[in-house]
N, C-alpha and C positions, 0 to 999 in steps of 0.2 A: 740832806745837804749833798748837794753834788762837789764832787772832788776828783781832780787829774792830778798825779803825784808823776812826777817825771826820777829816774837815775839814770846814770852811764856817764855822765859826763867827766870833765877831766881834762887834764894835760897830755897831750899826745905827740911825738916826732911828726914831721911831714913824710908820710909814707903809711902811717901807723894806721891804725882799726879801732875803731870807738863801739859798742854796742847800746846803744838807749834804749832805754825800755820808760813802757807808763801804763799805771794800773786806775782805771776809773772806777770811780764809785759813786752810790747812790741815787744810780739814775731806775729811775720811772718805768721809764721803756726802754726796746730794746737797742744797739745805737747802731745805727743804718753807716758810719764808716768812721773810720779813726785816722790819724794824720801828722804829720810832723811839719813845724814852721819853724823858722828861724832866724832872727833880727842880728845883722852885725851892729855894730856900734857906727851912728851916722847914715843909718838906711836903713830902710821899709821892711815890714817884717814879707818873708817871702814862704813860697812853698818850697818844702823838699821833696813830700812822698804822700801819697796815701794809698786806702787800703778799704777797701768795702766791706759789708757783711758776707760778700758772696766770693772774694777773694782779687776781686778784680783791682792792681793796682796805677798807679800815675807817680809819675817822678818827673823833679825839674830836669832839664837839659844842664844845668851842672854839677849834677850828680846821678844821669844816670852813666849805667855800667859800673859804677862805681860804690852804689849802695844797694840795701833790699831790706823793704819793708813788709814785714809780717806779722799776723795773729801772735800772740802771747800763749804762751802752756795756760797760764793762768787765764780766768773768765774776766773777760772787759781788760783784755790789757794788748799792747802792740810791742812790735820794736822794732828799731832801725837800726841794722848792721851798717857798717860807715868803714868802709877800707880807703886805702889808699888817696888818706889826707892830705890838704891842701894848706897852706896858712887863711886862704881866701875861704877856707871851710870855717873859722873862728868864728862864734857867733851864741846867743842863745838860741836854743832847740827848745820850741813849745809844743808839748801835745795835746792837740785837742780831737774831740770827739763830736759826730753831728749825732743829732736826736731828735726825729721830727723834721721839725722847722728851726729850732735850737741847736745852738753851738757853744760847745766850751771849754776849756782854755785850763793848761795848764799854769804853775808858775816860772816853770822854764828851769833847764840847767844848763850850764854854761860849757859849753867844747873849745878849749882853745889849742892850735895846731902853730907847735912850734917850728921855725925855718934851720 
């Protein structure tokens, strides 16, 4: 059974530092990149970052400079460093993982970035 288990999330000042992390498991093969998504409430779930097996990453334009996504110490796992919060950064954070031609999804934690 494959599983994305996401933590970091939380209540944070506008200004403050969030770090999420997500550990996958039970996959098959090996996972060609890992990634972070994130749905406010009332709109489309969007990208923040990703992260290849080779280290090559992609961030959205409003959050780059401002975040950095990386391998995990742990095997199958990522994380996203998140500084200098926005209230417009509030949202679930989903991590998911590509595998193959397969994608999947964590079940998201929640960041909410107080004003």
């Amino acid at each position: 059974q494959v599983q994305l288990v996401e933590s970091g999330g939380g209540l944070v000042q506008a200004g403050g530092s969030l770090r999420l992390s997500c550990a996958a498991s039970g996959l098959r093969f090996s996972i060609n990149a890992m990634g972070w998504y994130r749905q406010a409430p009332g709109k489309e779930r969007e990208l923040v970052a990703t992260i290849t097996s080779g280290g090559r990453t992609n961030y959205a334009d409003s959050v780059k400079g401002r975040s950095t996504i990386s391998r995990g110490n742990a095997k199958n796992t990522v994380d996203l460093q998140m500084n200098s919060l926005k209230p417009e950064d509030t949202a679930v954070y989903y991590c998911n993982a590509a595998v193959s031609t397969m994608y999947y999804w964590g079940k998201g934690t929640l960041v909410t970035v107080s004003s």
